[in-house]
C-alpha positions in Angstrom: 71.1 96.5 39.6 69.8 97.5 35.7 71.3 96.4 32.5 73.0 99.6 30.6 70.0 99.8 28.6 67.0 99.4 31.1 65.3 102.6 31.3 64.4 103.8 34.6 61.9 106.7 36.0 62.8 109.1 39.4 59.9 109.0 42.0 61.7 111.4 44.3 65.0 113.5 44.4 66.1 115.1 47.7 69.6 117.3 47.1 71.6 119.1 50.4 73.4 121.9 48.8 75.7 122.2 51.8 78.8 124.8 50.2 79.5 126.4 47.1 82.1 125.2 44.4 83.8 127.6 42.5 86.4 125.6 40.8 88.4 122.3 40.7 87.3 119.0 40.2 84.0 117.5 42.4 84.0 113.7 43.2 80.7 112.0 43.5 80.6 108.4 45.6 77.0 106.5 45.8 75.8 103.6 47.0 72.2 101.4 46.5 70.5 101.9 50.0 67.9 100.0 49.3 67.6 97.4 46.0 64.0 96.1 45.4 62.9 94.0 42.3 61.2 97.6 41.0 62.1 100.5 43.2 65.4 101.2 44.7 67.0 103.6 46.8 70.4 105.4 46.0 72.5 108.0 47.7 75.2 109.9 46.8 77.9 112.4 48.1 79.8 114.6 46.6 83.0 116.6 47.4 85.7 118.8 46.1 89.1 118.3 46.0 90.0 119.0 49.6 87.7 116.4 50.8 85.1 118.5 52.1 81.7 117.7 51.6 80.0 119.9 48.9 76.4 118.4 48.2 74.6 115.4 49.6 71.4 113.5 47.8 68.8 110.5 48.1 66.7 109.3 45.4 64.4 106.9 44.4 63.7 104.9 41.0 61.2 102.9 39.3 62.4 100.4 36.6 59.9 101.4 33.9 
């Protein structure tokens, strides 16, 4: 969606702190909801190593 060096601006963050982590490694997966030519949409998971679920997030971007 951006080149490595395109500099981008958040217009809103919404994070779901949904259980603690206290240790191990935390895996984050996300995906473009929406792409527009200016804006776009992303959201991301993210969770520790027994699979479960630690934090959820939507966000939204400006190319500046």
């Amino acid at each position: 969606m951006l080149n490595e060096t395109e500099p981008t601006a958040s217009i809103d963050l919404t994070i779901h702190y949904l259980r603690p982590h206290t240790a191990g490694p935390a895996v984050c997966t996300a995906r473009v909801v929406r792409p527009g030519k200016r804006i776009f949409t992303v959201s991301a998971e993210v969770a520790n190593s027994e699979g479960k679920l630690i934090a959820t997030a939507l966000s939204t971007y400006t190319k500046v």
